[in-house]
C-alpha positions in Angstrom: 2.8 1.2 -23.7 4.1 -2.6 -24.2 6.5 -3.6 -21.7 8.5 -4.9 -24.6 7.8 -2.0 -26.5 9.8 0.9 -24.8 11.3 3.8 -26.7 13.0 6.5 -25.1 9.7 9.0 -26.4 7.9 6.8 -24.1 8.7 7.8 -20.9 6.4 8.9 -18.5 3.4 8.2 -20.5 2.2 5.3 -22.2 -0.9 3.1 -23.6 -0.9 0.8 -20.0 -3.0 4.3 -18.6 -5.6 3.9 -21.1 -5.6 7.6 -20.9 -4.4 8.6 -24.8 -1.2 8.0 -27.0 -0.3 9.4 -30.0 -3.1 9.9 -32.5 -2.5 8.1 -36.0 -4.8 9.7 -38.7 -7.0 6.6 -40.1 -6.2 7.0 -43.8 -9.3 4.8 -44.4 -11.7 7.4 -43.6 -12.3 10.5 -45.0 -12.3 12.3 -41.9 -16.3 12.5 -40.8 -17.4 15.1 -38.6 -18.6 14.1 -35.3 -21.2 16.1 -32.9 -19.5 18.9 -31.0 -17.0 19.8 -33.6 -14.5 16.2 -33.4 -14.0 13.9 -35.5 -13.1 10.6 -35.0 -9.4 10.8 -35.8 -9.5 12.7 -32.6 -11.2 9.5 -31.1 -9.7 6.7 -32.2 -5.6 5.5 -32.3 -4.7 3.1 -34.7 -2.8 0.3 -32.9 -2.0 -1.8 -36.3 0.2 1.3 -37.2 1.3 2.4 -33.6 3.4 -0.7 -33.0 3.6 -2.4 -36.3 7.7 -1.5 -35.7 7.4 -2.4 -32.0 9.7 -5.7 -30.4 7.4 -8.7 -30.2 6.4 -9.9 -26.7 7.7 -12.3 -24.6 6.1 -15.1 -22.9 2.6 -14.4 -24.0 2.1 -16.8 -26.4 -0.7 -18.5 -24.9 -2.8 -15.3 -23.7 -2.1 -13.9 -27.1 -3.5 -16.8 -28.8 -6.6 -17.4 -26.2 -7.5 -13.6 -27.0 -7.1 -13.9 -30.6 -9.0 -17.2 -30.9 -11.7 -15.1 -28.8 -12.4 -12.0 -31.2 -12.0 -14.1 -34.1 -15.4 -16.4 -33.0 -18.6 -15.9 -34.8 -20.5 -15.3 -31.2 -19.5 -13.4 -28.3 -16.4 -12.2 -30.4 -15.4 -9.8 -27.4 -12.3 -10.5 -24.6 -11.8 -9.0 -21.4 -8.4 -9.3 -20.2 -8.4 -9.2 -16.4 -5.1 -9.2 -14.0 -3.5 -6.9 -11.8 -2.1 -3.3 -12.7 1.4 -3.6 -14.3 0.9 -6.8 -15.5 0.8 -6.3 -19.2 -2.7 -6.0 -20.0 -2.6 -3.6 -22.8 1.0 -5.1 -23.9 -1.9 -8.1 -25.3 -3.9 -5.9 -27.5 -0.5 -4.5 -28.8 1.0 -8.0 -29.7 -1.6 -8.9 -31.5 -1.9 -5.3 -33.2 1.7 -5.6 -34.0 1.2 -9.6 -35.7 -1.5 -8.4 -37.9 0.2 -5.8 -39.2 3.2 -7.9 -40.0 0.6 -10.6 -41.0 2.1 -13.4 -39.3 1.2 -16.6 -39.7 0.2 -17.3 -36.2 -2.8 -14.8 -37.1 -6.1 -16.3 -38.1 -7.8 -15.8 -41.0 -10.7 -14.1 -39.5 -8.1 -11.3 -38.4 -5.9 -10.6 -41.2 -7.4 -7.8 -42.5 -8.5 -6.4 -38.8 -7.2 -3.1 -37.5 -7.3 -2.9 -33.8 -8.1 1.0 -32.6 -7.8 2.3 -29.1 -11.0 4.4 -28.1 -9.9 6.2 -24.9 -13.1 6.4 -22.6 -11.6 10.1 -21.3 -11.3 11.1 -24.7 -14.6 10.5 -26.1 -16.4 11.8 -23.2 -14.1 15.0 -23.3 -16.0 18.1 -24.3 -19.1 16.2 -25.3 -20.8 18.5 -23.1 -24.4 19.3 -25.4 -27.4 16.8 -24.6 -26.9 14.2 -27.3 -23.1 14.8 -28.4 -21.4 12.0 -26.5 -24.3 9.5 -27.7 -24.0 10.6 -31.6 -20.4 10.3 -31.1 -20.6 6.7 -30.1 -23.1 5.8 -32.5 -20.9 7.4 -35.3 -18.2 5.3 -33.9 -20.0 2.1 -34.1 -21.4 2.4 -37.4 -17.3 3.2 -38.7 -16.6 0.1 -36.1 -19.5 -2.6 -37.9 -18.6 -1.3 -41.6 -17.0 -4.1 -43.6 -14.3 -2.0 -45.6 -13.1 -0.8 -42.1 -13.2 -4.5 -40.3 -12.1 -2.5 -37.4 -12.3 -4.0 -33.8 -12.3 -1.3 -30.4 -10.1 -1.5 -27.6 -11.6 -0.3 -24.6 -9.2 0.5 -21.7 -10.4 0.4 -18.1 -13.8 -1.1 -18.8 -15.0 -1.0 -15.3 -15.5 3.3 -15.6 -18.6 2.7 -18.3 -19.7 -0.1 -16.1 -20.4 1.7 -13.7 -24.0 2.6 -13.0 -23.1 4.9 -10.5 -21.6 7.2 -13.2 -24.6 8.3 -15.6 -22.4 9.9 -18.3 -19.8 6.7 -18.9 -23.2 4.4 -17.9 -24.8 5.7 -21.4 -21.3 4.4 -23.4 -22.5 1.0 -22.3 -26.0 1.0 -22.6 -25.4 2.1 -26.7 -22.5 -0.5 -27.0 -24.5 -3.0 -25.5 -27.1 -4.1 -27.9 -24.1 -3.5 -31.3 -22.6 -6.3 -29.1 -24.9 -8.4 -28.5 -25.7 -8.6 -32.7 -22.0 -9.2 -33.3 -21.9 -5.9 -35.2 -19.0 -4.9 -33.5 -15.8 -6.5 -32.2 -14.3 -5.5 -28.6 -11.4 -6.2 -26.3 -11.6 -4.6 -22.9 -8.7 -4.8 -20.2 -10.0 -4.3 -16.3 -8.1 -5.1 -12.8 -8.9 -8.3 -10.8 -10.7 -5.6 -8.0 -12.6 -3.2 -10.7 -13.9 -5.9 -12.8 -16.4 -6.3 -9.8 -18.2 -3.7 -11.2 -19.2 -5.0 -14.1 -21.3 -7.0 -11.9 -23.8 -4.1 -11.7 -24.6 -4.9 -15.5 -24.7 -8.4 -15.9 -26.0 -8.0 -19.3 -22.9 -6.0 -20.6 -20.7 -8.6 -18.8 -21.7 -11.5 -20.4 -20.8 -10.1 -23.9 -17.8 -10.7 -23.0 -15.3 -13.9 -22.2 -12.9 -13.5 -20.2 -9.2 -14.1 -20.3 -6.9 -14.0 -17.1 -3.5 -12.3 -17.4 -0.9 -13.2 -14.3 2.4 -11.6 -13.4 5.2 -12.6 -14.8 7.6 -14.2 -13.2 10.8 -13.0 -11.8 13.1 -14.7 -14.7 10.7 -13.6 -17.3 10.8 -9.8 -15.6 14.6 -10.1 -15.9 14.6 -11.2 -19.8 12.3 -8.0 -20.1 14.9 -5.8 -18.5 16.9 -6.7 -21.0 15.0 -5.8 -23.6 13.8 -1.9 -22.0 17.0 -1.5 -21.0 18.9 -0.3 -24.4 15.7 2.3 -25.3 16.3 3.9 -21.3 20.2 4.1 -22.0 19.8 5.9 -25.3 17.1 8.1 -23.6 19.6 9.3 -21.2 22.2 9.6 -23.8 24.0 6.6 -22.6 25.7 8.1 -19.6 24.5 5.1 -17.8 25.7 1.9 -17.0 24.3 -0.9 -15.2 25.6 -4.3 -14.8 24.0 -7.7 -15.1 24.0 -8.6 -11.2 22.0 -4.8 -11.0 19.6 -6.3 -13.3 19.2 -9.0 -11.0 18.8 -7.0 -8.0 16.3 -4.4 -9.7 14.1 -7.6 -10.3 14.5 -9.1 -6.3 14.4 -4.8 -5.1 11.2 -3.9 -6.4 9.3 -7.6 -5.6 10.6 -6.9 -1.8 9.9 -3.1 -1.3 7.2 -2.5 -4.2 4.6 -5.3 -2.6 2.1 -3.5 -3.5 2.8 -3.6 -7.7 3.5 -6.4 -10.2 5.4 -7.7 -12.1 7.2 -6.7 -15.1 5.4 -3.3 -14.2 7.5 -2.6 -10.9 10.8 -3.5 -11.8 10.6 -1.7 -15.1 9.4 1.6 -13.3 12.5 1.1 -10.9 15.3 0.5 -13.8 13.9 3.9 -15.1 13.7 6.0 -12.0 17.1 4.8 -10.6 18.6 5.7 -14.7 17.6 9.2 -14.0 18.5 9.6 -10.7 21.9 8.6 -11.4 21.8 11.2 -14.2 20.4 13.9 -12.2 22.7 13.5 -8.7 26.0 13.5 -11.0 24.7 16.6 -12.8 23.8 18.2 -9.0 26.8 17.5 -8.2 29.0 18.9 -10.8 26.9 22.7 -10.5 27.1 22.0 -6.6 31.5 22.0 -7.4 31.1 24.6 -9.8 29.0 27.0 -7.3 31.6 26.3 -4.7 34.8 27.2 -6.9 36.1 23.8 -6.8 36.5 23.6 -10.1 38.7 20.7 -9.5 35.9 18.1 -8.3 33.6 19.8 -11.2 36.3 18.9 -14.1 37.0 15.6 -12.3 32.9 14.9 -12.2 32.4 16.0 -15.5 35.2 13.5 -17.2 33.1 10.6 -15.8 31.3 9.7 -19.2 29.8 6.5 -17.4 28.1 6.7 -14.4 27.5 3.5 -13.0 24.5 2.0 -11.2 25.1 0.9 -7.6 23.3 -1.3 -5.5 23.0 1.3 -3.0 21.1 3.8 -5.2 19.0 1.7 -6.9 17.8 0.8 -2.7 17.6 4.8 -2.0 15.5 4.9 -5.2 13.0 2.1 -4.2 12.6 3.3 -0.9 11.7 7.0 -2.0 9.0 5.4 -4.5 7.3 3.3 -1.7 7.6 6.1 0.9 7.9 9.4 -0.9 10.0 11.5 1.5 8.7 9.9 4.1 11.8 7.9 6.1 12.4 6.0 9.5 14.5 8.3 12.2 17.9 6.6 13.6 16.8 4.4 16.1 18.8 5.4 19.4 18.7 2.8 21.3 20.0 5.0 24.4 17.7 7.3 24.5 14.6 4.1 23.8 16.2 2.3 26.8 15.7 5.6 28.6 12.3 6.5 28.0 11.5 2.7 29.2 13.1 2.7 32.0 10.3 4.9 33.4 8.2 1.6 33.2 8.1 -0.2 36.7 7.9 -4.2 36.8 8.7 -5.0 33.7 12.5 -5.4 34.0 12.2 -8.7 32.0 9.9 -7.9 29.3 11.6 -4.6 28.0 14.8 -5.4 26.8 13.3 -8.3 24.7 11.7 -5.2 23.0 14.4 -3.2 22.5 16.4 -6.7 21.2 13.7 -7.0 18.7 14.0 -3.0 17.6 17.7 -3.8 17.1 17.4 -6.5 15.1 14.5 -4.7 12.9 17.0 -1.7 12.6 20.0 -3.8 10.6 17.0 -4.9 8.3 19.0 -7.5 6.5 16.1 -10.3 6.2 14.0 -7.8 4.4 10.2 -8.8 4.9 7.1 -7.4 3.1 5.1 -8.8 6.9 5.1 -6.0 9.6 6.8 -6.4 12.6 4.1 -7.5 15.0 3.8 -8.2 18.9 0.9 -9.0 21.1 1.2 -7.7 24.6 -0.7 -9.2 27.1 -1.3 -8.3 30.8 -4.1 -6.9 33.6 -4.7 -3.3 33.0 -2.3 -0.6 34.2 0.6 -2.3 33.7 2.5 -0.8 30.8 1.2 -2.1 27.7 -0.4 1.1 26.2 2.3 3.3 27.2 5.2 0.8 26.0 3.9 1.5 22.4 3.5 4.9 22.8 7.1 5.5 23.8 8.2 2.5 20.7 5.9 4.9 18.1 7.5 8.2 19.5 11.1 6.5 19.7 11.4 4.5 16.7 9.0 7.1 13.8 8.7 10.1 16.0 4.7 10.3 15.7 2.1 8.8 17.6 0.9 6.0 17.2 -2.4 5.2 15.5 -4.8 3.6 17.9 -7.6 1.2 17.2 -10.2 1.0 20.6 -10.8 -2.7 19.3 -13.9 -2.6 21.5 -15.7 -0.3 19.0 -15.3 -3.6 16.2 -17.2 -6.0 17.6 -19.8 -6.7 15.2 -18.6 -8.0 12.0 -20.1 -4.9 10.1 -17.6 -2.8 12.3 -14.9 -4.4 9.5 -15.9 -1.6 7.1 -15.0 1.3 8.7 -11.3 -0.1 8.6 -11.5 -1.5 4.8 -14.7 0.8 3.2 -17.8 -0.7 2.2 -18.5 -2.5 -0.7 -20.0 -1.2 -4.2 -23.7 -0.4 -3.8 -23.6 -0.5 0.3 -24.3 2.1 2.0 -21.2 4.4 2.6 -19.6 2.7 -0.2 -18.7 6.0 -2.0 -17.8 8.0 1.3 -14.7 10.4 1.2 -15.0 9.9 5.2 -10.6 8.9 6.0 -10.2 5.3 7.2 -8.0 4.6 10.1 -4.8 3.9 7.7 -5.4 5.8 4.8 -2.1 8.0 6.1 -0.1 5.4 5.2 0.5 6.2 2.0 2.1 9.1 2.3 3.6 8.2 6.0 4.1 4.2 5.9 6.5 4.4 9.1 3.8 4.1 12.0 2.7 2.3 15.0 -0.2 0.8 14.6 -2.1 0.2 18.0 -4.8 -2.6 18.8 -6.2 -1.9 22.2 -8.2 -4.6 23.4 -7.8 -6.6 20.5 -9.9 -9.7 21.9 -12.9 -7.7 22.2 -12.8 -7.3 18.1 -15.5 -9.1 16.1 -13.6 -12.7 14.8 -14.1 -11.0 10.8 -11.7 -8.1 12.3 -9.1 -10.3 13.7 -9.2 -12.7 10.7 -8.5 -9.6 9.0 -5.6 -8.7 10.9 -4.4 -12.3 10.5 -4.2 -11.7 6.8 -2.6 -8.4 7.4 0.3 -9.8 9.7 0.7 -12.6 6.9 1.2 -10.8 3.7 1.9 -6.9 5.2 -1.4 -5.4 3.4 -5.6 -4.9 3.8 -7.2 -5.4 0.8 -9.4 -1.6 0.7 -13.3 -2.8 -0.2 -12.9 0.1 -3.4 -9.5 0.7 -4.2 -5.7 -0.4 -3.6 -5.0 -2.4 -0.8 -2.9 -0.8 2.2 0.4 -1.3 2.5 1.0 -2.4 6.4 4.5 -3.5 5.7 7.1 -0.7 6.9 4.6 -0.9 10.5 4.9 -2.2 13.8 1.6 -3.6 14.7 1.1 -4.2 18.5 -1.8 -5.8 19.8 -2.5 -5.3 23.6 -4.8 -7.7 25.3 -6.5 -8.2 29.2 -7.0 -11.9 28.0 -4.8 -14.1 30.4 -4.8 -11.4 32.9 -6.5 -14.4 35.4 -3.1 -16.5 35.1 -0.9 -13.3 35.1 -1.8 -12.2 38.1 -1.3 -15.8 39.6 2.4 -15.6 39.0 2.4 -12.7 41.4 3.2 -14.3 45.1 2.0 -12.4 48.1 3.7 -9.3 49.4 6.7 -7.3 47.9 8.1 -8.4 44.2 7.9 -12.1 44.3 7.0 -12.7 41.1 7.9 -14.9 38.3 7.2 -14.8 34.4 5.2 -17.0 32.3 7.3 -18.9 29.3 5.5 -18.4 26.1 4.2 -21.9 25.9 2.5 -21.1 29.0 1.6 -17.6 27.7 0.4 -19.3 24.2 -1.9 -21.9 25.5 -3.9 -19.5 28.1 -4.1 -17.0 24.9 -5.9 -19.9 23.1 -8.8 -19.7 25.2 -9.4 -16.2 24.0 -8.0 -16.2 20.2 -7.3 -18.7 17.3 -4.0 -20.4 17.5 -3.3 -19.4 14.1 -3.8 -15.7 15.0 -1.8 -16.0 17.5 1.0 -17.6 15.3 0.9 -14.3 13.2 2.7 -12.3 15.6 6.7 -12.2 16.3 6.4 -12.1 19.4 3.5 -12.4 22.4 4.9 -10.6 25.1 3.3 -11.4 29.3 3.7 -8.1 30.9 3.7 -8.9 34.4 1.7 -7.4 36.9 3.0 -4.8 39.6 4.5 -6.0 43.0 3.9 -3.7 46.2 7.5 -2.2 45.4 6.7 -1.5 41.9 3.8 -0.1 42.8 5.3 2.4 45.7 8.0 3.4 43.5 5.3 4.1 41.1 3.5 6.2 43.5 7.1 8.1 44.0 7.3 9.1 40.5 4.0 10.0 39.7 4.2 12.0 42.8 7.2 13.8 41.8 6.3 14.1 38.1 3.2 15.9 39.5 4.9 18.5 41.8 7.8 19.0 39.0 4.4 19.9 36.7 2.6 22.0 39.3 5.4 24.5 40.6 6.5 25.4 36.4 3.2 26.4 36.1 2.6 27.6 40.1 5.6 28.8 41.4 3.7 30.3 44.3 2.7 26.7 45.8 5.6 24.6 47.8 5.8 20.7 48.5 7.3 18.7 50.9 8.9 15.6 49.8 6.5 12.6 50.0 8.0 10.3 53.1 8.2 6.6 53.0 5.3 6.3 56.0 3.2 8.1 53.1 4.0 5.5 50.6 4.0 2.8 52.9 0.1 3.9 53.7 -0.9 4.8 50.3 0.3 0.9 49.0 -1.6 -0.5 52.0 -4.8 1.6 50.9 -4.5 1.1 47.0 -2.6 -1.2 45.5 -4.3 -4.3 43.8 -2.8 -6.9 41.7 -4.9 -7.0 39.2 -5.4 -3.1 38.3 -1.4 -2.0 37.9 -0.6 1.6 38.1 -4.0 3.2 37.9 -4.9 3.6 41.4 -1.4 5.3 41.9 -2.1 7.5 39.8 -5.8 8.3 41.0 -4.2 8.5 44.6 -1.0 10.1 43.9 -3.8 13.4 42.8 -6.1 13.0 45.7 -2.7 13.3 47.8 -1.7 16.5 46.0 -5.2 17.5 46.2 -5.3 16.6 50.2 -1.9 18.7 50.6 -3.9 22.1 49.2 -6.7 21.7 50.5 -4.9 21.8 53.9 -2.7 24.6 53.6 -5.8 26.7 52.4 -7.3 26.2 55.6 -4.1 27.5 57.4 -3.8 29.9 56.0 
């Protein structure tokens, strides 16, 4: 369906799928019979009818022309139009469908008597299921396509699925096509995205039939003229109950460029005009039988005198969100109950409540961003890193989070188990789950890079350009969507100078400033990298009092654990000589709370061991 073009029969379907639309008889034939009982009325749609009526286009003048200049040429006369999804790409074929029909004057010659028919690839494989039935039925359409009292010209949807050499049955409808091509017998314009058109690579021959014509986005004060032109065909189609003023338009336009990243325009702002019509239609109806179940007949009558329901601000937001995220939305942060759980974090009295400042600030979300928020925590092992964003992910989305072990990407070929191989690699076609491919359906996570500076330099460039724009472009298929995340990146790179700010005995420590922090990163990662992230964050490492009260709650923790499961076993409480030993045998500045742990379970062990032998 034309973006300009919209009727209220339209909805939810559409040419832009390539998939079908209604089927015009072609009154020039006299209905031949195709192999396998179809004939190709059942094949073909006749666009020169279809949207003879239709609004003209805006702002594609140029394209329009470039195509038609393209099909009209004595060699090669076949265009691919290649851009994004959304962007228009079958709104082209309809234009110029729609100007040859009205025979305009902008239309050449060579085109005035041309009829432009659709030839869905789904349809003409469908049910061709006999040996021979889907290669008669092509040849049956070409010979109608190269007839001269037809001068009929094919347009081929999603060009990439018969390019495909890795799918025999739509390979054939290009092998047959090819050489009718090649003679100039028939006339073709094919529409692809920017990331499928990659496979017509695997047929160079069939690509270079064709010349190529590149369709952009719109921009957003062309998207906003469009609105106005959709927008009367969706009133009527919801009986007019609807309205929605000018400074809506505006923010419809601003909404779906900020929380539909991964779409274009005028695609995704006409898809949220339309879903935020009928969800206004659909709540005030709820709530009228929601009165009327109730008794309150009152509210119902009240509700049901509104005869204009207008179109907030706030809905239109509710309805963006729940087309990005399905159901899928971020839990209250409490930032009680966050302070809380971090408390239980020794040493780092400094560090956490610049993190809980920074989940604040993320919370009132009023400089919306399509970039993730992002931190890089850096610091000797043990000291809180890991389990700082394991408490953020449970906190803040109520999941864990998803954990990269960086050390496992450090060859650059390690890249395609995050992004998928390319088309004809090995693994290129596997249904085996990459590490994000969750976040569709979930895109609130925490996103954990463990040891990110022992990742290949290809995997952190690609994090760079995740950080940048909020997505990873997928090897086959849409990119990922990275930008409702928090991406932390912990790091041992620095630890050296880290654990020179700690001064002898006891807590006499001092923290780093982030110019310091940032220049002894730089030895380890690319400055630009490292200018990616919001914040990189020196997690200081344990002093001897840190570390014995460390050795006091793990000790605790332990005994709470072991008596709910064995009530039969007792335990003293652990004395400050006990401590004061275990420190002196365990405690290193460099290794944070790990040996306290490792010691604090030898002592328990130690403490059984001996009453068994009393007893």
């Amino acid at each position: 369906m034309g973006l300009s073009n919209f009727t209220p029969t339209d909805i939810g379907g559409g040419s832009n799928s390539g998939s079908g639309g209604p089927s015009i008889p072609l009154s020039s034939l006299l209905n031949p019979t195709l192999t396998g009982g179809s004939d190709i009325n059942d094949m073909l749609i006749n666009y020169n009818e279809t949207y003879k009526s239709a609004t003209p286009a805006l702002f594609r003048d140029e394209i329009v022309t470039q195509t038609m200049s393209i099909i009209s040429s004595s060699r090669k006369p076949n265009a691919l139009l290649v851009g994004p999804a959304g962007v228009g790409k079958t709104a082209i074929v309809e234009e110029i469908a729609r100007r040859i029909a009205n025979k305009e004057a902008s239309v050449p010659p060579q085109l005035a008597n041309t009829t432009i028919y659709e030839l869905p690839i789904a349809t003409l494989v469908a049910g061709a299921g006999v040996v021979g039935d889907l290669e008669n039925r092509i040849t049956e359409i070409i010979k109608f396509a190269q007839d001269a009292n037809n001068d009929a010209l094919l347009f081929i949807d999603e060009i990439h699925l018969i390019a495909d050499s890795n799918n025999t049955t739509y390979a054939k409808i290009a092998q047959i096509l090819k050489p009718a091509m090649a003679r100039g017998y028939i006339r073709v314009i094919a529409a692809t995205t920017m990331g499928e058109a990659k496979k017509l690579d695997d047929d160079p021959a069939f690509k270079r039939r064709f010349s190529s014509v590149i369709v952009d986005e719109l921009t957003r004060e062309q998207t906003r003229q469009i609105l106005d032109i959709v927008l009367p065909g969706m009133l009527g189609h919801y009986q007019n109950k609807v309205t929605v003023a000018p400074d809506v338009l505006d923010e419809i336009v601003m909404t779906a460029d900020r929380l539909m990243s991964t779409g274009h325009r005028p695609d995704t702002a006409i898809t949220l005009l339309d879903r935020a019509l009928s969800h206004s239609v659909i709540s005030h109806h709820a709530a009228i039988q929601e009165a009327l179940a109730s008794g309150n007949t009152t509210s119902a009558q009240m509700l049901q005198q509104i005869t204009h329901i207008p179109l907030t601000a706030k809905r239109l937001n509710t309805i963006a969100m729940l087309l990005v995220t399905g159901q899928s939305q971020p839990p209250h942060l409490d930032v009680t109950a966050l302070q809380a759980e971090l408390s239980r974090l020794r040493g780092q009295e400094e560090v956490l409540p610049r993190i809980v400042d920074a989940l604040r600030r993320r919370e009132l979300n009023i400089f919306p961003s399509t970039r993730p928020t992002s931190w890089l925590f850096a610091g000797a092992s043990g000291v809180g890193k890991s389990e700082t964003a394991t408490i953020i992910s449970s906190m803040v989305t109520g999941q864990k989070p998803i954990i990269l072990n960086m050390a496992e990407y450090h060859d650059s070929a390690s890249i395609n188990r995050i992004i998928g191989s390319p088309t004809g690699y090995v693994g290129s076609d596997s249904a085996k789950e990459r590490p994000f491919d969750t976040l569709a359906s979930n895109p609130y996570r925490v996103i954990v890079l463990d040891e990110f500076e022992k990742a290949d330099m290809s995997v952190q460039r690609l994090f760079l350009s995740a950080l940048d724009t909020g997505e990873i472009q997928m090897a086959n298929g849409p990119a990922v969507d990275l930008s409702r995340c928090i991406v932390i990146a912990t790091t041992n790179a620095g630890r050296q100078k880290l654990s020179g700010s700690q001064m002898g005995f006891g807590d006499h420590k001092h923290s780093m400033s982030k110019q310091s922090l940032t220049k002894e990163l730089q030895k380890s990662f690319d400055a630009e990298l490292l200018g990616r992230f919001d914040d990189l964050i020196a997690f200081m490492p344990l002093g001897a009092d840190d570390y014995a009260q460390i050795l006091r709650d793990e000790y605790d923790r332990q005994v709470k654990r072991i008596c709910t499961e064995r009530p039969d076993l007792n335990f003293d409480a652990i004395d400050d000589d006990t401590i004061a030993r275990l420190v002196d045998e365990t405690w290193l500045v460099d290794q944070g709370a790990r040996p306290a742990i490792r010691a604090i379970r030898a002592l328990i062990e130690d403490m059984l061991l001996a009453q068994a032998a009393n007893s």
